[in-house]
C-alpha positions as CSV (number, residue, x, y, z in Angstrom):
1,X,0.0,0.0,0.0
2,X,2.9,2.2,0.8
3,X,4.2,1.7,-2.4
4,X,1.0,2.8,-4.3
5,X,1.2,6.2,-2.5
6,X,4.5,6.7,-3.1
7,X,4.1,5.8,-7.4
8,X,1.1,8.3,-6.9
9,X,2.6,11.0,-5.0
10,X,5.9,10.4,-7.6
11,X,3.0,10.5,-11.1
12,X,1.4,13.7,-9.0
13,X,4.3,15.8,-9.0
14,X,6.0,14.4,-12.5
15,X,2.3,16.2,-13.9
16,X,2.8,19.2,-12.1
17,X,6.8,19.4,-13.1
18,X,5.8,18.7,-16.7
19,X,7.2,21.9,-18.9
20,X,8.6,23.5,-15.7
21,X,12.2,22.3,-17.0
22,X,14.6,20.5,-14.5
23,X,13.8,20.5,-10.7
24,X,15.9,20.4,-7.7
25,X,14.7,19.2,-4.2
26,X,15.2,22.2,-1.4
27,X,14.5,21.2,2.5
28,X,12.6,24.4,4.3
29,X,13.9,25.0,7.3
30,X,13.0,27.7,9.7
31,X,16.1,30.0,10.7
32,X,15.0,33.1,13.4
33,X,11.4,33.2,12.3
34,X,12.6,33.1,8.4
35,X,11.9,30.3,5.7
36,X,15.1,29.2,3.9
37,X,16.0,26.4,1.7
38,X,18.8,24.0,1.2
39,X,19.5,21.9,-1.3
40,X,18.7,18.1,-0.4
41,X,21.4,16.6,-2.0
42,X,23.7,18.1,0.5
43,X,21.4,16.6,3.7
44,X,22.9,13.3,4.7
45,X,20.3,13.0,7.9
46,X,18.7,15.1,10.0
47,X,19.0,14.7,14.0
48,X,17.8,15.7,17.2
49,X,20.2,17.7,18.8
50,X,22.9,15.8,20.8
51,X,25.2,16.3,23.7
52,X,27.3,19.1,22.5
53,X,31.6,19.3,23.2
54,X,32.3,23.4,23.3
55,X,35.5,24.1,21.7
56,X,37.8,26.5,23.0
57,X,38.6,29.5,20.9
58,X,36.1,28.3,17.9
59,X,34.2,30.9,15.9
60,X,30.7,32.1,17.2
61,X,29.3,30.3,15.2
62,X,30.8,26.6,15.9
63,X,28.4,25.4,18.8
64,X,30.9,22.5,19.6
65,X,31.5,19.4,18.0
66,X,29.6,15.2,18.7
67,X,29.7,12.3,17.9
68,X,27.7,10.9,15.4
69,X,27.7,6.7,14.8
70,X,31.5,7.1,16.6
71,X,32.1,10.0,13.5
72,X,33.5,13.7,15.2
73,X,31.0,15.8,14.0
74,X,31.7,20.0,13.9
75,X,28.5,21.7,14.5
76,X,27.7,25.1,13.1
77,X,25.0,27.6,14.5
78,X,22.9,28.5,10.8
79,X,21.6,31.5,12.7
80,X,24.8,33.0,13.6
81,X,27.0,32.3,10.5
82,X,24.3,33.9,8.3
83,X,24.4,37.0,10.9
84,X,20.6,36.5,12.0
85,X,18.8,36.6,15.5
86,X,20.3,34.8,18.4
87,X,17.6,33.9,20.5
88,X,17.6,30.5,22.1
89,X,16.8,27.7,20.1
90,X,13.2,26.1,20.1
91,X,11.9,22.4,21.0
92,X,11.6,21.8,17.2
93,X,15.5,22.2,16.7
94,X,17.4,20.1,14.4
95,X,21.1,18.9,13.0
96,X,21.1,18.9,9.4
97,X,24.4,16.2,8.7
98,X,26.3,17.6,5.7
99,X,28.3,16.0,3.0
100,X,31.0,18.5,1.2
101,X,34.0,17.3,-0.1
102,X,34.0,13.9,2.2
103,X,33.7,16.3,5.3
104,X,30.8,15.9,7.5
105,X,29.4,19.0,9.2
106,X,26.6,19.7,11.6
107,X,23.8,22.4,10.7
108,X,21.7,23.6,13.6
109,X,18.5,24.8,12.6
110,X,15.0,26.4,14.7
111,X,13.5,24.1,12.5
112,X,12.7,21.7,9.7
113,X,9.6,21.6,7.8
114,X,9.1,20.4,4.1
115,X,10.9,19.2,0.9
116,X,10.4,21.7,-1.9
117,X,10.2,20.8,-5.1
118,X,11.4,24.1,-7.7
119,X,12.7,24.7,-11.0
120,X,15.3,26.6,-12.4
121,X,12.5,28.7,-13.4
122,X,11.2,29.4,-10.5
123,X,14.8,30.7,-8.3
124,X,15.0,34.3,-8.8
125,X,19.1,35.0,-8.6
126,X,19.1,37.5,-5.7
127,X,23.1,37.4,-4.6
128,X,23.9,41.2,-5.7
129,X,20.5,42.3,-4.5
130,X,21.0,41.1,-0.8
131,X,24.5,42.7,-0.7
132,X,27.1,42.2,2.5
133,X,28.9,38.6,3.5
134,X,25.5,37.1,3.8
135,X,25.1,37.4,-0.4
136,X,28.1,34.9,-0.8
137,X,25.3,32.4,1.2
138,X,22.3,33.0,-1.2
139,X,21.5,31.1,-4.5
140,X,18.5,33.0,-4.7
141,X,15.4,33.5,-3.3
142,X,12.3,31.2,-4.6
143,X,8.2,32.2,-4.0
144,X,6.1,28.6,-3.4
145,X,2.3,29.3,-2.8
146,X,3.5,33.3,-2.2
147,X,6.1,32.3,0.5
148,X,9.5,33.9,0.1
149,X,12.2,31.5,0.6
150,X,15.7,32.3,1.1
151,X,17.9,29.3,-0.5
152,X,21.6,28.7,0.9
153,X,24.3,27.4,-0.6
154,X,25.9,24.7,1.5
155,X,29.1,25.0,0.1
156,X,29.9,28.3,1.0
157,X,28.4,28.0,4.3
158,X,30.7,25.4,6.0
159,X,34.2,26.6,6.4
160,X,37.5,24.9,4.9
């Protein structure tokens, strides 16, 4: 039965894709009361928050690092790398594990919510608009059901 829904949901949204052009997969997540997006491909797993390791001297915005399956795991603070609020973090807050380059890094996020499905089409390029550090961050800025979504570029945001 599982697998009925699932061919469903799949013929659903190839019919609603069709003449769009290419799409990519974006997971919403909420960041100081905001909407962004990051690309699914980068997610490896998303995780309750774990026991936390502070490290001395770290930039602001490494939290700490964990362990992860016995892995080290760095942890980075979304909100503070992209310059937003600081407030404390909700119940709903997550670890988004990242994959660049064979590295795995931690994303804390306030929150996850959806998988969004967008084409090409539909990402506005808004780097030079949003000016500052934060710009380097942004692919662009997408507008599902009259929602403005921010959408991040992983690769940018996790130090080397």
């Amino acid at each position: 039965m599982a697998d009925l829904v699932h061919l469903e949901r799949h013929r659903i949204a190839r019919r609603e894709n069709a003449g769009r052009g290419p799409v990519r997969e974006f997971l919403a997540i909420g960041l100081g009361g905001q909407q962004y997006g990051v690309e699914l491909t980068g997610i490896r797993e998303i995780l309750s928050l774990p026991p936390l390791t502070p490290v001395p001297r770290a930039p602001r915005h490494v939290l700490g690092v964990c362990s992860v399956r016995g892995q080290l795991v760095t942890v980075i603070d979304l909100r503070r790398r992209l310059r937003l609020s600081d407030d404390s973090p909700p119940r709903r807050a997550r670890v988004l594990l990242t994959e660049l380059d064979s590295d795995i890094v931690g994303l804390f996020v306030d929150e996850v919510r959806q998988v969004m499905r967008l084409s090409e089409s539909e990402i506005e390029p808004a780097a030079a608009a949003m000016g500052g550090e934060v710009s380097d961050h942004v692919i662009g800025i997408a507008r599902p059901q009259g929602q403005v979504v921010v959408l991040i570029n992983l690769s940018t945001i996790v130090p080397r």
